[in-house]
N, C-alpha and C positions, 0 to 999 in steps of 0.2 A: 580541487576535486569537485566536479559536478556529476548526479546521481538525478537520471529519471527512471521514476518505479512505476509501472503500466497495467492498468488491469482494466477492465472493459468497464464499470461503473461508475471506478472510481470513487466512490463512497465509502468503501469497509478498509477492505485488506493493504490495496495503494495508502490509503490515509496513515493506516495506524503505521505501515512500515516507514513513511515520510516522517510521522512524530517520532518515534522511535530513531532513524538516525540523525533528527534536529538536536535530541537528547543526548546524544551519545557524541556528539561532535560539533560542534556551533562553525566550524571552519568550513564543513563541505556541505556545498550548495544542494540541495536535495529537492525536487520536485515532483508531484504525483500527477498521472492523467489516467483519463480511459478513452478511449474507441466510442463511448454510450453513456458519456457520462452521466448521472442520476442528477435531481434536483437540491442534493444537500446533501451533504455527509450523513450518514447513518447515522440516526439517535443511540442509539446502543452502541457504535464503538464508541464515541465519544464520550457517554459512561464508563467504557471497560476501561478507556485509555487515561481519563480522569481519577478510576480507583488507584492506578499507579503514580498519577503527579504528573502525569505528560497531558496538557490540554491542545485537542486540536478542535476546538468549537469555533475557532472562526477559519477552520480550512474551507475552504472551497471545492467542489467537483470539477474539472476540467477539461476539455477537449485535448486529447493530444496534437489535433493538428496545430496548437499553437506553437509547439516546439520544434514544427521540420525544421526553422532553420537553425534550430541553436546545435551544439556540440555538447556531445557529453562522454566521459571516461568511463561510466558505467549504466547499461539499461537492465532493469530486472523487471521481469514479469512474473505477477505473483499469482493468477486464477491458475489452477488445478483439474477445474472441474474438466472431464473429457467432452464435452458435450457442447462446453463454454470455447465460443473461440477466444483465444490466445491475440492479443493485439500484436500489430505488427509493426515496426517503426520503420523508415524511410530515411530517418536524420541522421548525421554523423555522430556514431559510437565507435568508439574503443574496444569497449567489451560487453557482452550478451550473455546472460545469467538468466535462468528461469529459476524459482524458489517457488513452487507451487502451494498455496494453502486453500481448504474448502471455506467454502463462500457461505459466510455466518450467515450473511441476509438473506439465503433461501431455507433458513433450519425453521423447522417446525415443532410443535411440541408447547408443553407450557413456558410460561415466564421463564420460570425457572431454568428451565430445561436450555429455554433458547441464552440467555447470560450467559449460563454456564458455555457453550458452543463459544459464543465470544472472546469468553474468558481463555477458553484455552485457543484460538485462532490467533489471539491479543499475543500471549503469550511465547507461541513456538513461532509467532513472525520475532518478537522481540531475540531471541534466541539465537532467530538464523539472522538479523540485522545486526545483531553485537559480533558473530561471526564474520560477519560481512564487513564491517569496522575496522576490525583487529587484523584481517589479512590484507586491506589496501594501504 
């Protein structure tokens, strides 16, 4: 079973969903990209995703176009925002899922305020990714 999770940064959302199904299943190969990708994984997910025991501090951000030519059984795009383009993939899939979540790395507000965003972004990916486990 091979899984690419796509979102335009790739720093936040794509990440914590890759750690999350590395966690939940060590047998399907699971990879993150974006379209734009950022210079490092978001400091703060890698917080939120270490308060629960999943460490992704040495993921990487990546270009999707590394993976036109690979194949995969399952692409999910995770950005929500309406505003945000949606990456588009060109490689060989199987199957096409969107699971939209809001994009912690734009929240504003204090410390606090912004965590907490994380914590629960962290979270209902975690949710829809054990979901998404359980039915393939």
């Amino acid at each position: 079973m091979r899984i690419l999770v796509l979102c335009t940064g790739n720093s936040c959302r794509s990440q914590m969903a890759e750690g999350f199904i590395k966690s939940f299943d060590r047998d399907i190969e699971v990879y993150s990209a974006g379209t734009a990708p950022a210079g490092k994984v978001h400091p703060k997910a890698v917080a939120v995703m270490n308060e629960i025991g999943i460490d992704i501090s040495d993921h990487k951000p990546k270009m999707v176009d590394i993976f036109l030519k690979d194949s995969f059984d399952y692409l999910i795009t995770v950005c929500d925002d309406a505003k945000e383009n949606c990456p588009l993939f060109t490689g060989d899939v199987k199957h096409r899922m969107h699971i939209g979540f809001r994009d912690p790395a734009k929240a504003s507000g204090t410390e606090e305020e912004i965590m907490n965003l994380f914590r629960e972004v962290r979270d209902r990916i975690g949710k829809e990714m054990k979901r998404l486990v359980n039915t393939i």
